[in-house]
Residue, then its C-alpha position, 0 to 999 in steps of 0.5 A: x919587296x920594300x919591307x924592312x923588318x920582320x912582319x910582325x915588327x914596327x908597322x908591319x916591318x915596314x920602317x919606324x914611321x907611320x908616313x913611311x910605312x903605308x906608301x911602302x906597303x901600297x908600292x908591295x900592294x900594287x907591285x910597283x905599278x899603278x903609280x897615280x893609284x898609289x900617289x893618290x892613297x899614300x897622299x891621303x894617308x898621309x893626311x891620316x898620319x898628321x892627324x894622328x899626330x896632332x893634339x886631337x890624334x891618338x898620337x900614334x907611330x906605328x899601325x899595329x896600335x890602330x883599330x877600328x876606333x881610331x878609324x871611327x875617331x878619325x871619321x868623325x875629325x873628318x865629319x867635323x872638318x865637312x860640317x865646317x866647309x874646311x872639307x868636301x864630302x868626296x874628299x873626306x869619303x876618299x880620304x876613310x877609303x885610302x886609309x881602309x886600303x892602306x892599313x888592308x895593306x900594311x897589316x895583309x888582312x881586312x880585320x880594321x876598316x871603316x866598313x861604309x865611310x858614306x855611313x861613318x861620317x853620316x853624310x852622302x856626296x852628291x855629284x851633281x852641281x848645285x851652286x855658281x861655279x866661283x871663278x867665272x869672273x874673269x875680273x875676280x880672277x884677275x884680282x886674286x891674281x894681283x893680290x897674290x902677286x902683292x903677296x909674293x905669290x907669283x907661283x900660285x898666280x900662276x896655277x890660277x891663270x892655267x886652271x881658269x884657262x885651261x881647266x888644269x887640275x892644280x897639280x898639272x899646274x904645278x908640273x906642266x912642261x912650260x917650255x913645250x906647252x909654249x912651243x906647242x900654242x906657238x906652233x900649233x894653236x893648242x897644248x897636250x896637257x899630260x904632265x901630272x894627270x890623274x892616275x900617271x896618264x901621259x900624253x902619248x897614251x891619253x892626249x888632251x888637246x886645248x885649244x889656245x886662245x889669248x888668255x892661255x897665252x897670257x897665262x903660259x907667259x905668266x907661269x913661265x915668268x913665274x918658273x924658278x931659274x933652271x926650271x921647266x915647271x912652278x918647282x925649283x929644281x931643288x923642292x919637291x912636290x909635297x914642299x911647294x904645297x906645304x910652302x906655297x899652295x897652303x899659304x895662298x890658299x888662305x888669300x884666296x879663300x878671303x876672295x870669294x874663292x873655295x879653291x883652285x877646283x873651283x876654277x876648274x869648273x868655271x872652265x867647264x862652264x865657259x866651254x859648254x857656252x862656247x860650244x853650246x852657245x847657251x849658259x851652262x845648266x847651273x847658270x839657268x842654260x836649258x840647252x838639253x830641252x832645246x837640244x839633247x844631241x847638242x847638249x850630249x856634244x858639249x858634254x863629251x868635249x868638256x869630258x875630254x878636255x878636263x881628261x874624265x873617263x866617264x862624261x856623266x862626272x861632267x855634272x859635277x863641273x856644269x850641272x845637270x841635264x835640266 
């Protein structure tokens, strides 16, 4: 048990400080298991936490001051923040999910929760495309590329190479085994992308092979050029994950953002938009393809390949990255 202190102490007695406390009772919830589940909540709480302590938060250390009116306030910080285009809605509806689940978790009772955060922040997510995927440019790439290396960036150059080349999400960049994906291209042809996946998937139990052309070759040269002394991955040896993001990723997310690019995700689904043309040989459907009125089964194809290869559970999330069946 990871408790600290008695039940009806500070934060449930689950230590002094809010950030400590939910992770630690999301580790007793899911019994040490489920680790992505986990990283993926304690992450999104503690989005919770630094709201809380922020100038328009409630100022708040211990979970046993929250009710369901901070959960209300917070759902409309994070309305505010969508309205804004600083915020997706999914995130923001992710983000009111987890601190509904950690707070189920801290206190062992459903008693404080945002009942229907599609409701709370009055707004439902769509998950079908409906604008260009930015990032298919493969010049604009290149000049967010150099402009964050005249920034010193070379780390985050680097996640934008693999991510518009591979269809990586920022954290596999961030974490990818550089030294066996280069073995792997060399020997092979293609790489097993399992290093940060979603919901602690490795390779051995979920692999997802991509096939290697020039540009990820480039971009494994690149990134590995970029890897910290005495490293395999972006990290330096002594950074954690959540420094780099703070350091690192957060700063150049600014740049990128001046450069027409709403962010790394972005070059996710310019992927997906590349490999439906490739495979197709018709444009992805939101830029104009109609590839499923000439060719359902040809469509359907496409679609499961690029499921597999973005490593999604369910095909139909692949209308998120390419469009719909139009």
């Amino acid at each position: 048990m990871a408790l600290v202190g008695r039940r009806d102490g500070r934060n449930f007695g689950y230590g002094r400080q809010l950030s400590y406390a939910g992770p630690q009772a999301l580790k007793d919830l899911f019994g040490g298991g489920h680790y992505g589940t986990v990283k993926a909540h304690s992450d999104r709480w503690q989005a919770f936490v630094r709201w809380c302590r922020s100038e328009n938060g409630p100022g708040f250390n211990d979970a046993r001051q929250i009710d369901r009116r901070t959960l209300l306030d917070y759902a409309g910080h994070l309305r505010q923040q969508v309205e804004k285009g600083e915020l997706a809605i999914a995130t923001a509806q992710n983000r009111l999910s987890s601190v509904n689940r950690t707070m189920a978790a801290l206190r062992g009772d459903q008693y404080v929760k945002v009942p229907s955060p599609s409701k709370a922040l009055g707004m439902r997510r769509t998950s079908v495309r409906c604008s260009v995927s930015q990032g298919q440019d493969r010049e604009q790439v290149k000049r967010i590329v150099d402009v964050l290396c005249e920034h010193q960036q070379p780390r985050a150059a680097a996640i934008v190479q693999l991510a518009r080349t591979t269809g990586m999400r920022m954290r596999e960049a961030i974490l990818a085994d550089l030294s066996r994906l280069q073995r792997e291209a060399e020997q092979l042809g293609r790489i097993n992308i399992q290093d940060g996946t979603k919901g602690g998937r490795s390779g051995a139990s979920a692999p997802r092979w991509i096939t290697v052309d020039d540009h990820v070759r480039d971009a494994l040269r690149f990134a590995e050029q970029a890897s910290p002394d005495a490293s395999r991955n972006l990290l330096a040896p002594n950074e954690s994950y959540q420094d780099f993001l703070r350091d690192t990723v957060r700063p150049a997310r600014d740049i990128i953002h001046k450069h027409d690019l709403k962010g790394f995700h972005e070059l996710r689904a310019a992927y997906a938009c590349e490999r439906y043309e490739q495979i197709t040989h018709h444009p992805a459907p939101i830029n104009g393809g109609h590839c499923y009125q000439l060719d359902r089964r040809l469509d359907q194809d496409a679609r499961v390949q690029i499921s597999y290869e973005l490593r999604h559970g369910r095909i139909v999330v692949v209308v998120a990255y390419i469009g719909g069946q139009a």
